[in-house]
C-alpha positions, 0 to 999 in steps of 0.5 A: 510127295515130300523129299526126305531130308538128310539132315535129322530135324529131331533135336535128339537125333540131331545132337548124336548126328553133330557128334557124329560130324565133330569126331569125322571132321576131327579125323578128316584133319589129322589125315596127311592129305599130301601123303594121301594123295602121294599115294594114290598117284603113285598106284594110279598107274596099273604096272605100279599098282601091279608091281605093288600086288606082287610086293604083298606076297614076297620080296622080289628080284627084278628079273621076276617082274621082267617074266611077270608083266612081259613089259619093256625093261624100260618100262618096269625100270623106270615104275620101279624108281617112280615106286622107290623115289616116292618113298613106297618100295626099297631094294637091296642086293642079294648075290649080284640080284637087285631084289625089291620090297615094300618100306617096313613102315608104309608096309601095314598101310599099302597092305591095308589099300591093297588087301581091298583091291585084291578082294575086288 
């Protein structure tokens, strides 16, 4: 029983397969992966990933995550400045209520990784 290749042994084949190759290392090298991998330890661990799910439908008072996760206050506090340390969430101040909210520009991307994990 012969194994099948994954390499294409037909000239013509092969030279559309090494395209193929070119334009993926070329986009593999224009990645930030210290970005990339920022990100993904900063959702890594399930409050945050939590936290971030709930910022992809409305800016939110930290009391809310409070009623939400019923987790220590300590525990969501300290996710929270990890969120906001490493670039991911913002806050402000309405009234006396510190309320949190996806950074404008990371918004698209994080609602893109995201938006995947919801659907699962």
């Amino acid at each position: 029983m012969a194994t099948a290749r994954c390499c294409p042994a037909d000239c013509a084949l092969r030279s559309d397969w090494e395209d193929e190759l070119r334009i993926e290392k070329e986009m593999l090298g224009s990645v930030s992966v210290t970005d990339l991998d920022r990100l993904i330890k900063l959702l890594a661990h399930p409050l945050r990933l939590r936290i971030i799910l709930m910022l992809l439908n409305r800016d939110h008072c930290v009391c809310e995550f409070f009623y939400v996760f019923e987790e220590p206050r300590n525990l969501i506090s300290y996710n929270l400045k990890k969120l906001r340390d490493g670039g991911l969430i913002e806050s402000y101040y309405r009234s006396n209520h510190k309320i949190y909210r996806l950074r404008e520009q990371d918004s698209p991307a994080i609602r893109r990784i995201c938006g995947d994990v919801k659907r699962m």
